[in-house]
Steps between C-alpha positions, in 0.01 A plus 500: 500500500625571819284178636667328228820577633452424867349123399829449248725611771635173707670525841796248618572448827835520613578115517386378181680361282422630184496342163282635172559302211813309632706777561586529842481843647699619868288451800388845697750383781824469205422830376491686839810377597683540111353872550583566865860612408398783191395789442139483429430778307746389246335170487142663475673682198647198365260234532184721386357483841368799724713572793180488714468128374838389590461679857194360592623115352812558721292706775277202473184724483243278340542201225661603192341461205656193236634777218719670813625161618572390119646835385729469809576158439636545159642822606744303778574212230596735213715715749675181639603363149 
């Protein structure tokens, strides 16, 4: 299982543009700078993502992994409708 999950898990890095079945998803760079300004531990809350997530995406410690990045993504567009 846990081999399972590692090989299912994709990484982004932080300048691509990202696109799954034609809907278009914030780059890394959009989402740092949308989150620089909050409080992240509301937006871990919020968006379903761990605090030590959105630290080390904004830290950036490592590649994040595409459900962070997406989760984020459709976190920022909800909140700024």
């Amino acid at each position: 299982m846990l081999t399972t999950l590692i090989i299912s898990a994709s990484v982004v890095n932080a300048s691509e543009e990202i696109k799954p079945r034609g809907h278009r998803m914030l780059t890394v760079e959009v989402i740092r700078e949308q989150l620089k300004d909050r409080n992240l531990s509301k937006v871990a809350e919020a968006s379903g993502i761990s605090s030590a997530s959105i630290y080390r995406l904004m830290n950036e410690d490592g590649r994040p992994l595409y459900e962070t990045v997406k989760s984020l993504s459709d976190y920022l567009e909800k909140v700024v409708l």
